[in-house]
N, C-alpha and C positions, 0 to 999 in steps of 0.2 A: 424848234430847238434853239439854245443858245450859240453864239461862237465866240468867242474872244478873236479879235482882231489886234496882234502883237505890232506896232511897227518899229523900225529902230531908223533915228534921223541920220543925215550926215553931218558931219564936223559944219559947223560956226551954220546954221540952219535956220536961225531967227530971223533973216531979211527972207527968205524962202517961204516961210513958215506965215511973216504979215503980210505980203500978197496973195498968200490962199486963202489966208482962214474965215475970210465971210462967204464963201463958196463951198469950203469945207464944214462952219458952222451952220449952214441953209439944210445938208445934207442930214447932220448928224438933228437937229432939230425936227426935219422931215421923220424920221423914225421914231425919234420924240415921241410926236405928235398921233405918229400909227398907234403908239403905247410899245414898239418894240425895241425903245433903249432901255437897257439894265442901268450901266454907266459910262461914262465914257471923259477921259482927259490925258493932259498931258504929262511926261514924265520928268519933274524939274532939273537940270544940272545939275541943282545944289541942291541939299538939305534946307530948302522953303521955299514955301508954295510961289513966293513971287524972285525968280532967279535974275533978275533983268538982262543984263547982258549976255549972260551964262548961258540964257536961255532951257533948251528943252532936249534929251536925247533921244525922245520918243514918245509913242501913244498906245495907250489904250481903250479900244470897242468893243464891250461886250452888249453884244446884241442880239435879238431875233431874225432869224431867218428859212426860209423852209428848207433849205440844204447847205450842205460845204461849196459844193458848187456855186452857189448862188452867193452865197458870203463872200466866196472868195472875188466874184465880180461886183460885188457891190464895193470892196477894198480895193480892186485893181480900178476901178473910176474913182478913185479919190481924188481932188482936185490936188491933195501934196502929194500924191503920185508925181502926176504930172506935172508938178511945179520943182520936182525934184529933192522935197524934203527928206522923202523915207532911201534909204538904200537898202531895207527889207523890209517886206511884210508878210507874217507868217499867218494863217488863218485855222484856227482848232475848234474843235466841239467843244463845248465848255458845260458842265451840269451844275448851278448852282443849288448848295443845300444849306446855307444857312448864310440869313441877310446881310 
């Protein structure tokens, strides 16, 4: 089944966010590559796609996994976990029905 993985960043998160994310991008390519990403990116400050400074107030993972459980540990190892990007992350069933 699908999940959607919700995260929401903290205030000013873009130096946070350039030391994770080729740790964080290995991961999300990893599942890639199983064929179990839907989609997956970030949510700009601004109205466009390249915010610079403004940066990013979160992400979104929708992906495959065999349970909630298991979704949700695959979200609670995110390397912006641990780098302190997200100050939540919510993790849902998600059922896609139209592309």
């Amino acid at each position: 089944m699908y999940y959607a993985i919700i995260s929401e960043d903290v205030e000013d998160s873009l130096s946070l966010r350039s030391s994770a994310r080729p740790d964080h991008i290995a991961r999300l390519n990893a599942l890639k590559d199983e064929g179990r990403l839907l989609v997956a990116g970030p949510h700009p400050a601004l109205d466009t796609p390249e915010p610079g400074d403004a940066g990013f107030t979160g992400s979104l993972v929708i992906a495959e996994f065999d349970s909630l459980e298991s979704a949700q540990a695959w979200a609670d190892a995110d390397p912006y976990v641990e780098a302190g990007v997200y100050q939540r992350v919510t993790v849902k069933p998600f059922k896609a029905v139209l592309p």
